[in-house]
NUKOL-495249 format. One line per 5 residues: their letters; for each residue x, y, z of N, C-alpha, C. Coordinates in steps of 0.2 Angstrom, whole numbers. Layout:
a = X Y Z X Y Z X Y Z; ... $
END
This chain:
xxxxx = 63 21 62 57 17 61 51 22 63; 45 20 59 38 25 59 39 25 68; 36 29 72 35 29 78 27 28 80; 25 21 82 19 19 82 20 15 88; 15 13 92 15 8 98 16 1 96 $
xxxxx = 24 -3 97 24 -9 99 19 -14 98; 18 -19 95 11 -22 95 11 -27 100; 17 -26 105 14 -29 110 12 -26 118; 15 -21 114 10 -16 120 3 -13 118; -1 -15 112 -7 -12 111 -13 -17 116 $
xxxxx = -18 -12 118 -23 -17 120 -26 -15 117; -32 -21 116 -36 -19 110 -42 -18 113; -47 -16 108 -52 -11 109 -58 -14 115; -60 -12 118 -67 -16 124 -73 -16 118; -77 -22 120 -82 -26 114 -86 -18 115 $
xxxxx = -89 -14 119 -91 -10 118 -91 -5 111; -84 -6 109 -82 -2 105 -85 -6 100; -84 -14 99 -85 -15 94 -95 -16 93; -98 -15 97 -104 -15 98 -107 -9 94; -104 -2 96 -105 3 93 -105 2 84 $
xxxxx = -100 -1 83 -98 -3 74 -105 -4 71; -107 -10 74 -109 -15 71 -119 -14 73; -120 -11 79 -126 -11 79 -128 -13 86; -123 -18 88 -125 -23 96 -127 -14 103; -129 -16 107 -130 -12 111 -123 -13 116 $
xxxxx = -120 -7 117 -114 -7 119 -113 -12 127; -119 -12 132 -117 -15 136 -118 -22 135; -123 -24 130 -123 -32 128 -116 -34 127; -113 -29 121 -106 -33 120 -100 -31 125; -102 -28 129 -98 -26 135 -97 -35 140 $
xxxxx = -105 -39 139 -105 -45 142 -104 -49 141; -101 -48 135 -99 -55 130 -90 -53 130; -89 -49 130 -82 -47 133 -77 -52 131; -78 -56 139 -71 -61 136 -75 -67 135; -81 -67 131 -82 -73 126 -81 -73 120 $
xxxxx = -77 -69 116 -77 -66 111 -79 -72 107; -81 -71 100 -82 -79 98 -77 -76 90; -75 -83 89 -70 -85 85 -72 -84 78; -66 -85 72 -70 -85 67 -63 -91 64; -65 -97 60 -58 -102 59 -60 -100 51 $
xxxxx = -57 -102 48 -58 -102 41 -53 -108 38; -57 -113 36 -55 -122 36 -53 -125 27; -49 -126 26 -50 -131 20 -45 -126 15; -44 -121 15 -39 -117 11 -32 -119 10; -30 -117 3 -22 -115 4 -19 -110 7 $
xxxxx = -15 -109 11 -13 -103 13 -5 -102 12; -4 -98 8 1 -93 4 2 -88 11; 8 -88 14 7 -84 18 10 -78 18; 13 -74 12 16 -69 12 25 -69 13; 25 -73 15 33 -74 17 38 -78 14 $
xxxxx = 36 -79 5 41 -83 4 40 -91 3; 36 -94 7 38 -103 12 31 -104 7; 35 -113 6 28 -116 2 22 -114 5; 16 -115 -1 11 -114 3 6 -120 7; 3 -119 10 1 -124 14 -5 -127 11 $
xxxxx = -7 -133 11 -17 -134 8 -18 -137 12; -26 -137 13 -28 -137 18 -28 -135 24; -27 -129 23 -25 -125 31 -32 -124 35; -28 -123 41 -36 -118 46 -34 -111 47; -36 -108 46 -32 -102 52 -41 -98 57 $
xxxxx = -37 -99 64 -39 -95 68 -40 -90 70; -45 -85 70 -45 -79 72 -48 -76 78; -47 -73 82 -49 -70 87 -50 -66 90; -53 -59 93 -52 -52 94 -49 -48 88; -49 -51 82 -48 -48 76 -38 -50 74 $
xxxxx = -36 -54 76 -28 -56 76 -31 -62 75; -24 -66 71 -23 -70 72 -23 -76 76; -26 -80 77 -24 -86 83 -20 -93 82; -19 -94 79 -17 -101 75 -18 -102 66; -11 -105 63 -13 -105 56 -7 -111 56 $
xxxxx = -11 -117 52 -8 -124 51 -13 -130 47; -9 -135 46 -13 -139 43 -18 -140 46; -26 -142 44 -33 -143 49 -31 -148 52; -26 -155 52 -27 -160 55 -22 -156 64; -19 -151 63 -15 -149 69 -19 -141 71 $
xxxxx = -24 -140 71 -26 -135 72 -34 -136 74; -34 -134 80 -44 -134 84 -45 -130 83; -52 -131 81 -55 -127 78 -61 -124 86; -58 -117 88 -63 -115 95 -71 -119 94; -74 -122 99 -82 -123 100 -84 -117 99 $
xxxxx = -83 -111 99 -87 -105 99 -85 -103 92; -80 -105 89 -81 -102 82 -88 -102 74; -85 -97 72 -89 -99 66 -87 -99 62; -87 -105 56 -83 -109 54 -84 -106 44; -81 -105 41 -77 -103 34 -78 -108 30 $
xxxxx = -80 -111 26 -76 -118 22 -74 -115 17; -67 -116 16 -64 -112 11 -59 -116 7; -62 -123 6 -58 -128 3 -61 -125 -4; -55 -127 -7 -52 -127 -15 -51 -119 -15; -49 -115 -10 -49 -107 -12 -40 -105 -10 $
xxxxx = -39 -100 -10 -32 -98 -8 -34 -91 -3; -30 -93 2 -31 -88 6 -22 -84 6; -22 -76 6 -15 -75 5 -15 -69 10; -10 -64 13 -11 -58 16 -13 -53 11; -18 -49 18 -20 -44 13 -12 -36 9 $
xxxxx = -15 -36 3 -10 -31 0 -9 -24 3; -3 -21 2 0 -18 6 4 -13 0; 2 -6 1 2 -1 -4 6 5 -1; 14 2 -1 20 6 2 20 12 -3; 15 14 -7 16 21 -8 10 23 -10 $
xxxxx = 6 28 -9 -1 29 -10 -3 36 -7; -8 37 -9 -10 45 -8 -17 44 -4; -20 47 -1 -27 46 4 -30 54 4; -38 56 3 -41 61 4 -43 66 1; -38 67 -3 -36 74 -7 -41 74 -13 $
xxxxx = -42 67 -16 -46 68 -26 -53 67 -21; -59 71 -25 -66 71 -27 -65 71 -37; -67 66 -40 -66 64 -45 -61 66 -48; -60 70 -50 -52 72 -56 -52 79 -53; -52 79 -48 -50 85 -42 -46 87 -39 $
xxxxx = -43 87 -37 -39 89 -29 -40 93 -25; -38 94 -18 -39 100 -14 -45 99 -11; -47 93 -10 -53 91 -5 -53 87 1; -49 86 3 -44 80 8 -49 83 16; -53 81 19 -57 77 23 -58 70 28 $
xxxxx = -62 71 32 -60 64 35 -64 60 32; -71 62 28 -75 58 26 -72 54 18; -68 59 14 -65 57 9 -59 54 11; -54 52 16 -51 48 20 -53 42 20; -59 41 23 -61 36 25 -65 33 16 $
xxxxx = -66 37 16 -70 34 9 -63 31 4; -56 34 3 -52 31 0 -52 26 1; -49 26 9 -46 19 12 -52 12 10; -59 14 10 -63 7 10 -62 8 3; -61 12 -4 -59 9 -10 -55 3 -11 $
xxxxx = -46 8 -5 -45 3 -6 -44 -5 -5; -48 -7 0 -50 -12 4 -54 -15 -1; -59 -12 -5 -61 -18 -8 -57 -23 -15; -54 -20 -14 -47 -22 -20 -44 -27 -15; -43 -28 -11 -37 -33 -8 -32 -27 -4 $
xxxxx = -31 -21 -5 -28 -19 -2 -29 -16 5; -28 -18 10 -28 -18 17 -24 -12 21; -17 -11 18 -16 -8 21 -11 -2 16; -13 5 18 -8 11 12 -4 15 17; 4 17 14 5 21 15 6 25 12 $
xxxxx = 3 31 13 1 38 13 8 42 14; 11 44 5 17 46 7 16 54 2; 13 60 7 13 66 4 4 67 5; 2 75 7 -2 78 7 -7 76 12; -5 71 17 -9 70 24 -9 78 28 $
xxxxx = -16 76 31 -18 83 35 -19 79 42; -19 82 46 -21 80 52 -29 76 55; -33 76 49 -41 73 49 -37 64 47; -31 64 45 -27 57 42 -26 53 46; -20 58 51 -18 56 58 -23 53 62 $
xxxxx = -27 56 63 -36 57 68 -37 50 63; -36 47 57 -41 41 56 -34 36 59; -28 38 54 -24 32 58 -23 29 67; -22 35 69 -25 35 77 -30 29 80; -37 28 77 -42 25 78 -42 16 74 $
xxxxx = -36 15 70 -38 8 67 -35 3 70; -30 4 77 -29 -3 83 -36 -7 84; -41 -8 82 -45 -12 87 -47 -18 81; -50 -23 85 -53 -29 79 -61 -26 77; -62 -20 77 -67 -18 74 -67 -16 66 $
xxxxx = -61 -15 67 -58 -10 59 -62 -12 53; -64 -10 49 -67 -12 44 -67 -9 35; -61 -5 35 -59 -1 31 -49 -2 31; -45 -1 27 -39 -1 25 -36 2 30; -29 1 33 -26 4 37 -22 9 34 $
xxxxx = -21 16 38 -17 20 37 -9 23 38; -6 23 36 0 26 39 3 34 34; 2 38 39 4 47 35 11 48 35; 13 53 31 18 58 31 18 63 32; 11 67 31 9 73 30 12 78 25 $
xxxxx = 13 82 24 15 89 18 21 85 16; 22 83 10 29 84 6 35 89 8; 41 87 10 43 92 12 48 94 7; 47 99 6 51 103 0 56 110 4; 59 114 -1 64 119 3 69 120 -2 $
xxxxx = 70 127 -4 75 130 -10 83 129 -2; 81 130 4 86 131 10 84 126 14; 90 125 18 89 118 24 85 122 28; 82 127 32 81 132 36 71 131 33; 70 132 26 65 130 27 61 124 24 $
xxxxx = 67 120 24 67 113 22 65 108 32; 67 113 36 68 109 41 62 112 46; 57 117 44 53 122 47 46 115 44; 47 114 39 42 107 37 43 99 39; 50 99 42 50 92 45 48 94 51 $
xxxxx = 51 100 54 46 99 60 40 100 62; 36 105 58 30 103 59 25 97 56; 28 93 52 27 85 50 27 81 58; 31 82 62 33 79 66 28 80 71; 28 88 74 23 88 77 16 88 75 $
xxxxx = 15 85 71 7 83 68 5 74 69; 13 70 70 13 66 72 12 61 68; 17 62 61 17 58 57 22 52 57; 21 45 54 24 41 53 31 42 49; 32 46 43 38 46 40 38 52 37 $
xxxxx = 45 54 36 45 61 31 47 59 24; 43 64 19 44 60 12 46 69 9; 53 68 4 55 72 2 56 70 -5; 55 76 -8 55 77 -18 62 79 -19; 63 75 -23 69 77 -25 70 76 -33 $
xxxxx = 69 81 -39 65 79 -45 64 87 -48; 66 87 -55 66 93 -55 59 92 -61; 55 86 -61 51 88 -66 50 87 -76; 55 85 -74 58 82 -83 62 90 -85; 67 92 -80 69 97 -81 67 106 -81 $
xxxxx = 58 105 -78 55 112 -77 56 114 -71; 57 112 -66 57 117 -59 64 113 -56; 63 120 -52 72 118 -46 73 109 -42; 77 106 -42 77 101 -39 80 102 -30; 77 99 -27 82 99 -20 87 96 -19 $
xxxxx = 92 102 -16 98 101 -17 102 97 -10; 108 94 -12 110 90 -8 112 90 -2; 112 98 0 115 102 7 107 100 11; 103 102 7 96 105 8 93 95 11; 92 91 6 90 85 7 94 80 14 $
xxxxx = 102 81 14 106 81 18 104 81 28; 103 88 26 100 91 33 93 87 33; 88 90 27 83 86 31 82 78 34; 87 75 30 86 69 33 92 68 40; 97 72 40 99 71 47 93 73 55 $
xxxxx = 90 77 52 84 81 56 79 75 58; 77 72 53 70 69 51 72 61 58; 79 59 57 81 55 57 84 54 67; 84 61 70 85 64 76 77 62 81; 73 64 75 65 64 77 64 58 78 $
xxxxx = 67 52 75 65 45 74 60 45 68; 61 48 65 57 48 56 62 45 51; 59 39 48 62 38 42 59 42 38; 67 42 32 63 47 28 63 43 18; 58 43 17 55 41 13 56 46 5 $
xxxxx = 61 43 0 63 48 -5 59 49 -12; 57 52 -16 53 54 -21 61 54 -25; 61 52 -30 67 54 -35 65 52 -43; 70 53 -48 70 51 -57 75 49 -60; 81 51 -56 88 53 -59 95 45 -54 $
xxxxx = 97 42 -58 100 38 -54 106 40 -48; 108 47 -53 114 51 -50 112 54 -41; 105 54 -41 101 59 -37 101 50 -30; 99 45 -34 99 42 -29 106 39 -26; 111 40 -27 117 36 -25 118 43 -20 $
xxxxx = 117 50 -23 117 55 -17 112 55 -13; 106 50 -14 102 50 -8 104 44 -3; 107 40 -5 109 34 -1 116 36 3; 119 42 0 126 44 2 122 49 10; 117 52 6 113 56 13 111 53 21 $
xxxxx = 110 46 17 106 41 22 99 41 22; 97 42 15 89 40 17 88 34 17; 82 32 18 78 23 23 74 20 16; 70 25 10 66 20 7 67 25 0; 67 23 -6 67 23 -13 59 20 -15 $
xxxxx = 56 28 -16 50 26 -17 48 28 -24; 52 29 -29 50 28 -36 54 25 -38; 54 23 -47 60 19 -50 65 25 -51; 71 22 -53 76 27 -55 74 27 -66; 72 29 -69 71 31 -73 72 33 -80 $
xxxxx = 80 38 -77 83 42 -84 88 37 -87; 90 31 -85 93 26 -87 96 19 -85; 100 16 -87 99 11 -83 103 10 -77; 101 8 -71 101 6 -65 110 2 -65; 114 5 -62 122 3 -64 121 -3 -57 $
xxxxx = 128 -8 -56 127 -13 -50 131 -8 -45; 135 -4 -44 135 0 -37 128 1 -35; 123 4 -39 117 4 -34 113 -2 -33; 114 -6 -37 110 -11 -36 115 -14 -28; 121 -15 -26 125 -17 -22 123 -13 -14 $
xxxxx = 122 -7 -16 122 1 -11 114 -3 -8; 111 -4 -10 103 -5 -9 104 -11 -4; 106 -15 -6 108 -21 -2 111 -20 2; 115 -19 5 122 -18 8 116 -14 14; 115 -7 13 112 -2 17 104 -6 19 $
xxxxx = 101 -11 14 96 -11 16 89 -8 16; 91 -3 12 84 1 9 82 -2 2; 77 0 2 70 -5 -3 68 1 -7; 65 -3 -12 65 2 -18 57 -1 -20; 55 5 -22 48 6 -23 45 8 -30 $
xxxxx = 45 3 -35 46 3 -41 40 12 -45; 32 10 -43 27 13 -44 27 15 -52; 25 10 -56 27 11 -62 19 14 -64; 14 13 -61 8 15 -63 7 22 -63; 10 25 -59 11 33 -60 14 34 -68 $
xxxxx = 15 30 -69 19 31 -77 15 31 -82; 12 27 -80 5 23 -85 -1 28 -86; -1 34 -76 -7 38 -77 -5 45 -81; 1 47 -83 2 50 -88 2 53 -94; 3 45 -97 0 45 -104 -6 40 -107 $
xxxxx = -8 37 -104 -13 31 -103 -19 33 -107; -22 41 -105 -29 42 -107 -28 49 -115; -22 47 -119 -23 50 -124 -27 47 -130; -30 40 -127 -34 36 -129 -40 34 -123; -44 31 -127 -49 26 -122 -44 20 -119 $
xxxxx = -41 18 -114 -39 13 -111 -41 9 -111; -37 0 -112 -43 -5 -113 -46 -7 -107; -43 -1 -100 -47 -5 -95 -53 0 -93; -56 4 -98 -63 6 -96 -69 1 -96; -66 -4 -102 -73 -10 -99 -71 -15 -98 $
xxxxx = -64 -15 -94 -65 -21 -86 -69 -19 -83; -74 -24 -83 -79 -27 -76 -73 -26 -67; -70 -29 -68 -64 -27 -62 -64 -19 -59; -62 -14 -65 -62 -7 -65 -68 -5 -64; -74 -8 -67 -81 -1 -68 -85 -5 -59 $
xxxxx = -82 -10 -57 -85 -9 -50 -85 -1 -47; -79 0 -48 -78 7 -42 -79 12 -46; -77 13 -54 -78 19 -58 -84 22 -57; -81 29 -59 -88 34 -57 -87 37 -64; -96 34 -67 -97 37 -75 -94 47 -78 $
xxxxx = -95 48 -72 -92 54 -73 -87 56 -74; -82 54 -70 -74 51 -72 -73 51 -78; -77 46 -81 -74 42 -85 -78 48 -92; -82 49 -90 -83 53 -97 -80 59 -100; -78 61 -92 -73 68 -94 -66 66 -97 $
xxxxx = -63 61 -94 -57 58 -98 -58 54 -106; -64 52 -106 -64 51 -114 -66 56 -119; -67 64 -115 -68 69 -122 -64 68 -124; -63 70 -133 -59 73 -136 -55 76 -135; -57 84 -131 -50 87 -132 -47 86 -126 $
xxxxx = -48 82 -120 -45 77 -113 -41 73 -117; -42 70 -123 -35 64 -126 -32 69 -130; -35 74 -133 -29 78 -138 -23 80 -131; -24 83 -128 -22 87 -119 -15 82 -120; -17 75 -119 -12 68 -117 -6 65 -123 $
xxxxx = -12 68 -129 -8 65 -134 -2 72 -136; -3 78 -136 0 84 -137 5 86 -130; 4 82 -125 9 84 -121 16 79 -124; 21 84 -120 30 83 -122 30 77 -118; 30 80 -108 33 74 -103 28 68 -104 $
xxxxx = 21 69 -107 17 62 -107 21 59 -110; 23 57 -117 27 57 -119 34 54 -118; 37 59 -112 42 57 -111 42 52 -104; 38 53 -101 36 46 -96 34 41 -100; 30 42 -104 29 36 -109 35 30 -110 $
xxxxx = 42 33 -111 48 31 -112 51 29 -104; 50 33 -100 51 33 -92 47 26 -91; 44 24 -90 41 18 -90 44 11 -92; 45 10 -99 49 6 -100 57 5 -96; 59 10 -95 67 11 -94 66 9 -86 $
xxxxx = 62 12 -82 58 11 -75 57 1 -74; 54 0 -81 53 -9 -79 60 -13 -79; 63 -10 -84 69 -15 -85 74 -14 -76; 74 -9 -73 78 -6 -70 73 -11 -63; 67 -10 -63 64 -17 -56 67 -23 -59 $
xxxxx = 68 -25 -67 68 -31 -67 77 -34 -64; 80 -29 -66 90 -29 -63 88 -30 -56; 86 -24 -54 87 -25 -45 85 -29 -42; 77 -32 -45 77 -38 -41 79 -43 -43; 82 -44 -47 85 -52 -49 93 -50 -44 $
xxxxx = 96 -43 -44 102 -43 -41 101 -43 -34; 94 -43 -31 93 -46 -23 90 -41 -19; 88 -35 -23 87 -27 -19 78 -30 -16; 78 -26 -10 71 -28 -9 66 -23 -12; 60 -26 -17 58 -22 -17 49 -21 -13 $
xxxxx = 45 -16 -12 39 -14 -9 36 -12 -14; 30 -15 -16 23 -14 -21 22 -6 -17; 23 -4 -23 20 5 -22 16 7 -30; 13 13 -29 8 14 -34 9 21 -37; 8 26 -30 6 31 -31 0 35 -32 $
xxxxx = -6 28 -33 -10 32 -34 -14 35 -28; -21 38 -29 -24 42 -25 -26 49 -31; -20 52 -32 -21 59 -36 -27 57 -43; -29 63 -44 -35 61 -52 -33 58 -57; -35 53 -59 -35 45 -63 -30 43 -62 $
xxxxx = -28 42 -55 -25 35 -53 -26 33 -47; -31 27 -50 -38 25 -47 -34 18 -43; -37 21 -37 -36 19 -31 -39 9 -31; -36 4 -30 -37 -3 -29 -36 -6 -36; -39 -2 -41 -39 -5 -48 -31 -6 -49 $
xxxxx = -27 0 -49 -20 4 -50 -16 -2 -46; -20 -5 -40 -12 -8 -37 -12 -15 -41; -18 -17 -44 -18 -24 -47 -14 -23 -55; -17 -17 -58 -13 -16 -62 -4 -15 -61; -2 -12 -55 5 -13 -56 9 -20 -54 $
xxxxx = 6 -25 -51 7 -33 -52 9 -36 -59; 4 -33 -63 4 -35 -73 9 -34 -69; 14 -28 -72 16 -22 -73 26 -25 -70; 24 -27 -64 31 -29 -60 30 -37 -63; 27 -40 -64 29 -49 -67 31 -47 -75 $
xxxxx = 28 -42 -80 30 -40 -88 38 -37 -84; 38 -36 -78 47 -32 -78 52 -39 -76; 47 -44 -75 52 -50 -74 51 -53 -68; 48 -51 -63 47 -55 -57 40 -61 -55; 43 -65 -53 38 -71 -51 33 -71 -47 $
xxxxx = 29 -73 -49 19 -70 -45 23 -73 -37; 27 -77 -36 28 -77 -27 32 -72 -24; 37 -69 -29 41 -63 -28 36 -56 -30; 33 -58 -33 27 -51 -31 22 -50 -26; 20 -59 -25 18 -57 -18 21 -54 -11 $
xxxxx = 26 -58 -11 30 -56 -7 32 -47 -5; 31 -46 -10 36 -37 -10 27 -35 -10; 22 -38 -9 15 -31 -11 13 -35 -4; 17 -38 0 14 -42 9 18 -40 13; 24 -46 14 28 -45 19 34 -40 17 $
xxxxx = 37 -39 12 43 -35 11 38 -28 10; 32 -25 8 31 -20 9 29 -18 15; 26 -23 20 27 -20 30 32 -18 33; 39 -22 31 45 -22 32 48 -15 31; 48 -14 24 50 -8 19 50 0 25 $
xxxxx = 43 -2 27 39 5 30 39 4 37; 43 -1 39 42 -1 47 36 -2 50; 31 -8 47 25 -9 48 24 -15 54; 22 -17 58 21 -23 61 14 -26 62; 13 -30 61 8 -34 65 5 -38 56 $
xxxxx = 4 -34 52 3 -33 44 6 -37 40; 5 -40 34 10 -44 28 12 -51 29; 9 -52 34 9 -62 33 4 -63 38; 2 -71 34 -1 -74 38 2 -77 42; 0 -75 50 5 -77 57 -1 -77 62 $
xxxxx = 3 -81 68 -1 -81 74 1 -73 77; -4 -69 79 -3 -63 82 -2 -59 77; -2 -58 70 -3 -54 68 -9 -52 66; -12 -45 62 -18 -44 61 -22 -48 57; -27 -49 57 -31 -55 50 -34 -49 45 $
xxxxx = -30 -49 42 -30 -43 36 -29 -48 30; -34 -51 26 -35 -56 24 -38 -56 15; -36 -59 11 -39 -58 5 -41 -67 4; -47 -70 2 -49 -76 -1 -50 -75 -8; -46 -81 -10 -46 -81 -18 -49 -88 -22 $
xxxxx = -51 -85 -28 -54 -92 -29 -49 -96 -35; -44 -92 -38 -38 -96 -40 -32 -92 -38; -26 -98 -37 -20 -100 -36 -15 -91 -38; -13 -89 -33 -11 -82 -36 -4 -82 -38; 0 -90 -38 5 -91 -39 4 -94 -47 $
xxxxx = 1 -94 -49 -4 -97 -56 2 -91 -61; -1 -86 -58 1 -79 -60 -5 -73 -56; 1 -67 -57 -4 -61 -52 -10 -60 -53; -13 -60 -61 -20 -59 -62 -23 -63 -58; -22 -71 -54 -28 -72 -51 -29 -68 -45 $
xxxxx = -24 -64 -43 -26 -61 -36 -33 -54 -37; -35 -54 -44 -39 -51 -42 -47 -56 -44; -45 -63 -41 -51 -68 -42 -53 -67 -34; -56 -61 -32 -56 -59 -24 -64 -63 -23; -63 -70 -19 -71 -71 -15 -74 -67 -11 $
xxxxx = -68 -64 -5 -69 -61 3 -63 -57 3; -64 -51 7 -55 -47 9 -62 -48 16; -55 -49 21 -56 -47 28 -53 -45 30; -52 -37 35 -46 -34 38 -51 -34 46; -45 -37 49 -45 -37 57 -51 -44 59 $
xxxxx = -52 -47 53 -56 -54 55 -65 -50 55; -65 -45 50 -71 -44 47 -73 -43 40; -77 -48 39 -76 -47 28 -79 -38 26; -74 -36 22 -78 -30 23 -80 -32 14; -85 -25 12 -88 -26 3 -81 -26 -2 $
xxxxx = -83 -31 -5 -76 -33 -12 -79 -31 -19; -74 -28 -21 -76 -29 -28 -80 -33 -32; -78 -39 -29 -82 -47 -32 -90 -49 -29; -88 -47 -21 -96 -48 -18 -99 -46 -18; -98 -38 -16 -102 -32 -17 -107 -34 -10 $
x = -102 -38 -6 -108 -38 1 -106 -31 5 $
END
C-alpha cells in the first residue's frame, strides 16, 4: 500500500493556514479556530460513489473541509453556524478519481517542462473537470512530491496528488533496482514499470528483470503499478505479483484465466482507452475541437498546430497510429469481459503528455468505458470509490462521514447516462468550490 499518513492520524491544517489561502489575516483566523463555520449542502440527490441507491433529498455536512454528516434532510441538522447550499433538483456525486494520469511535464504540445508552477497549474485543470483527485503514474520530480506533501488541509483548492516519480525501466535487475530505489527515496507513493516493447520497436522488460523489481518495490512497501499491451505479459505479471494493471491488454482477446487471476489476487485493471484515442485521433480535425466543454480549457495555439495539414498528414501516414487505432477496439471489448466477469475496474486515462488533455480526456473516457458496455453506476463507481481502493487511497471516492468533501454538483442525474456528469454546476475539493468548467467562478 502507497505509504501516506493514516487518515486518522492526520491533523488538519491551523485556520491560520487557511487564512493565509484565502486573504483573512492569519491571527484573525487563528481566533476563529475552533468556530470553524460549516458549509451543509440541502435538498440534493446524493449518489455516493459506492454502489447504494441514491439518496434525494440529502444534506451533507461539511466541516474543517471533511465530511460531517450525509442523510436524508429530515435526519440530519443543519449546524447554526453553517452556510447553507440549496441544491434541490441537482445531483451531488464524489469527486472523479484519475487512477492513471501524468502531472507537470506538457507546456502546450511539449514535454520536458515539469515544475511546481506547471504541477499545480495541471492539477487545477484537472479540478475544473470534476476530477479531484490523479494519480500520477511516471515522470514525477521531487517539486510533485513537495505539492503532494502540502494537500492534507481543508484549505486545498486544487486536485490531489499522488507520484511514482521516473518510470522504472532496466535492460538488468541491477539497474532496474538502482531506479526503484531512488523512487523510493524521493518518497514516492508507488513504483510503476513498462513492460512493452512499443508495437514491436524497442526491448521489452524482461521477466527476471520486472520479477526482482517488484520483489524490491514490494520490501519498501511500494505497490507496484504495471504499464503493459500483451496478454501473455500480464498473466507473467500477475505470476510476478504485481498490485494494479494500468492499461488494457490489447493484442487480443482477454481469455477467463485472467479474467479469474484478477479476481482471485485482487488486482484492478485500468482500462485508459483515451491513450488510444490520442494516437490517431488528430489525422483529422476531431469533433471535439468545438465542444464548448473542450475549448473552456483549450489553448488556440494547441489547437492550431494540430489542425495543420502536415500535423494530420504526420497521424494519417503513421503505421502504429493505425495500429492503435485497432488496439482500441480490441482494448474496449476486453473492459467490456472483465467487467461483466467481476474484475474491478479503476477510470484511468493517461493523459497529461501533449494532446491528451487533461479533465476534457477523463469525461471522454466514460463515453468510452459505457460504448465497451458498462453502466453509468458501474462507471461511476470504478472513476470514485473502486479507483481510491485500486491505488490505496483513503479518505477520497465516496460520499461518507469523515471523508474528504471532494465534491462534484450536477445539474442532471449521472445515472441518466455518463454524459451528464459533465452537467458540472460546482466541484468542491476539501468543502471549497473551486473554478469549473461550467461557472468559470
Amino acid at each position: 500500500m502507497p505509504r501516506r499518513t493514516p487518515i486518522s492520524l492526520i491533523v488538519l491544517a491551523p485556520a491560520a493556514i487557511l487564512g493565509a489561502c484565502d486573504g483573512t489575516d492569519p491571527e484573525t483566523a487563528a481566533v476563529g479556530a475552533a468556530e470553524a463555520a460549516a458549509l451543509a449542502v440541502v435538498g440534493a440527490t446524493v449518489i455516493d460513489g459506492s454502489g447504494a441507491d441514491p439518496v434525494p433529498g440529502a444534506t451533507v455536512v461539511v466541516r474543517d473541509g471533511r465530511i460531517e454528516s450525509v442523510g436524508p434532510t429530515a435526519e440530519i441538522e443543519v449546524p447554526a453556524d453553517a452556510e447553507v447550499l440549496d441544491a434541490a433538483g441537482k445531483y451531488l456525486v464524489p469527486g472523479l478519481i484519475n487512477a492513471h494520469g501524468h502531472v507537470g511535464a506538457t507546456l502546450g504540445l511539449e514535454g520536458g517542462h515539469y515544475s511546481r508552477e506547471n504541477v499545480l497549474r495541471h492539477l487545477r485543470l484537472y479540478a475544473s473537470y470534476g476530477v479531484t483527485t490523479v494519480v500520477s503514474l511516471g515522470g514525477d520530480e521531487a517539486a510533485g512530491v513537495e505539492v503532494r506533501d502540502e494537500q492534507d488541509t481543508p484549505s486545498l483548492d486544487r486536485a490531489r496528488l499522488y507520484v511514482s516519480g521516473p518510470v522504472v525501466t532496466g535492460d538488468t535487475p541491477g539497474a532496474a533496482l538502482e531506479m526503484v530505489n531512488g523512487n523510493a527515496a524521493m518518497g514516492v507513493d508507488f513504483i510503476k514499470i513498462r513492460v512493452d516493447d512499443n508495437l514491436g520497436s524497442t526491448r521489452k522488460m524482461t521477466p527476471d528483470v520486472y520479477g526482482t523489481v517488484i520483489e524490491r518495490a514490494h520490501e519498501l512497501g511500494l505497490p507496484v503499478a504495471a504499464h503493459l499491451f500483451y496478454l501473455e505479459d500480464a498473466h507473467g505479471l500477475l505470476d510476478a505479483g504485481a498490485d494494479f494493471i494500468v492499461h488494457s491488454v490489447r493484442d487480443r482477446d482477454v481469455d477467463d484465466a485472467l479474467a479469474a487471476r484478477l479476481v482471485e489476487a485482487g488486482v484492478c485493471y485500468s482500462p485508459t482507452l483515451t491513450r488510444e484515442v490520442s494516437t490517431f485521433v488528430y489525422e483529422s480535425e476531431p469533433e471535439f475541437f468545438s465542444d464548448p466543454f473542450f475549448l473552456a480549457s483549450a489553448e488556440p495555439a494547441v489547437l492550431e498546430a494540430l489542425r495543420a495539414p502536415e500535423s494530420m498528414a504526420r497521424y494519417r501516414e503513421s503505421e502504429s497510429a493505425q495500429r492503435y487505432k485497432e488496439a482500441l477496439a480490441q482494448a474496449q471489448r476486453n473492459l467490456g469481459a472483465l467487467s461483466d466477469a467481476g474484475v474491478t475496474i479503476a477510470m484511468g486515462t493517461d493523459t497529461g503528455p501533449p494532446a491528451r488533455f487533461q479533465g476534457y480526456f477523463e469525461h471522454m473516457e466514460l463515453a468510452l468505458m459505457a460504448e465497451s458496455g458498462m453502466s453509468p453506476m458501474e462507471i461511476l463507481v470504478a472513476s470514485t470509490r473502486d479507483a481510491a481502493r485500486c491505488a490505496g487511497l483513503e479518505g477520497v471516492g465516496t460520499v461518507e462521514a469523515g471523508n474528504w468533501a471532494d465534491l462534484i454538483l450536477l445539474t442532471e442525474n449521472p445515472l441518466d447516462g455518463v454524459g451528464n456528469l459533465r452537467t458540472i454546476n460546482s466541484v468542491w475539493i476539501a468543502g471549497n468550490e473551486v473554478p469549473s468548467v461550467s461557472t468559470g467562478s
